[in-house]
C-alpha positions in Angstrom: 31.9 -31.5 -91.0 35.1 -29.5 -89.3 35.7 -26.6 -88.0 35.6 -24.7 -84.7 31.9 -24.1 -83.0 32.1 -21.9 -79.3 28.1 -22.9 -78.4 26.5 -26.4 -77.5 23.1 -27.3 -76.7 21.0 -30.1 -76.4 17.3 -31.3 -76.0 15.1 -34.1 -75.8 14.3 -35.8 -79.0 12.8 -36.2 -81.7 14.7 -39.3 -82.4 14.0 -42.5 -80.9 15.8 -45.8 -81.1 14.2 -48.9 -80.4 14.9 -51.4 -77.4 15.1 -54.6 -76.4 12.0 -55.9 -75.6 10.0 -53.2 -77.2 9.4 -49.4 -77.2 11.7 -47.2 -78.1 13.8 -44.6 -76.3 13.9 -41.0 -76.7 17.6 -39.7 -77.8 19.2 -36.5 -76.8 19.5 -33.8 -79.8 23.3 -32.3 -79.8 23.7 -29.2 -81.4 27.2 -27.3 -82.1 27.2 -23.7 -83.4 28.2 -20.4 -83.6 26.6 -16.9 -82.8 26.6 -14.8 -85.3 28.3 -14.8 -89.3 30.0 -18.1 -89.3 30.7 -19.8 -92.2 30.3 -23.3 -90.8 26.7 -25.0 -90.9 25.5 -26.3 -87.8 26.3 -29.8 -86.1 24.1 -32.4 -85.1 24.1 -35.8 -83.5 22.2 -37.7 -81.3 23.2 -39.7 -78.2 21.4 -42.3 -76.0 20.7 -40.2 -72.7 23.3 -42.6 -71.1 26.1 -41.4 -73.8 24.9 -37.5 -73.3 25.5 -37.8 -69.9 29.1 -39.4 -70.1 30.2 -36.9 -72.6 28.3 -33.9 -70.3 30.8 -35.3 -67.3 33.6 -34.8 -69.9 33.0 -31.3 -70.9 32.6 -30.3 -66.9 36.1 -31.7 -66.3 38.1 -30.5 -68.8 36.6 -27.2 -68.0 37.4 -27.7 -64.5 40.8 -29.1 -65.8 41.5 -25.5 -68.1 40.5 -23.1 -65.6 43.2 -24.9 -63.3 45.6 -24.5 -66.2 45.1 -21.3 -66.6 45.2 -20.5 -62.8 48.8 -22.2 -62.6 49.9 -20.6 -65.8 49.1 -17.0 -64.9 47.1 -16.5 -68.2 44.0 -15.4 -66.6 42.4 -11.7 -68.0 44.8 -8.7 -66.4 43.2 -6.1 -64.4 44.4 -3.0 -65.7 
């Protein structure tokens, strides 16, 4: 599936994966959507908690990076 979702969220489970040695580990739910009357269907996938937390770190800095962008570039909302 393609196509441009503007919300995120994720949660605990219900998928588990096994490991070495036995058990199993609980995976981390991703969801991408839209609010509102969007065409698109949802999007799911699930991560190992390690992998959730390297693409969470991801997201944060190229937030961080776009807001600096954005700053430099002047393209901020005008007060009127």
């Amino acid at each position: 599936m393609s196509g441009y979702r503007s919300e995120i969220q994720a949660s605990v489970g219900p998928d588990r994966t096994g490991r070495v040695g036995g058990g199993s580990l609980l995976l981390v739910r991703v969801r991408l959507f839209d609010c509102g009357d969007d065409p698109h269907p949802d999007a799911y996938t699930n991560l190992r908690p390690r992998d959730a937390r390297h693409l969470a770190c991801e997201l944060l800095a190229a937030a961080q990076d776009a807001e600096r962008q954005t700053k430099q570039a002047d393209l901020g909302e005008q007060t009127r």
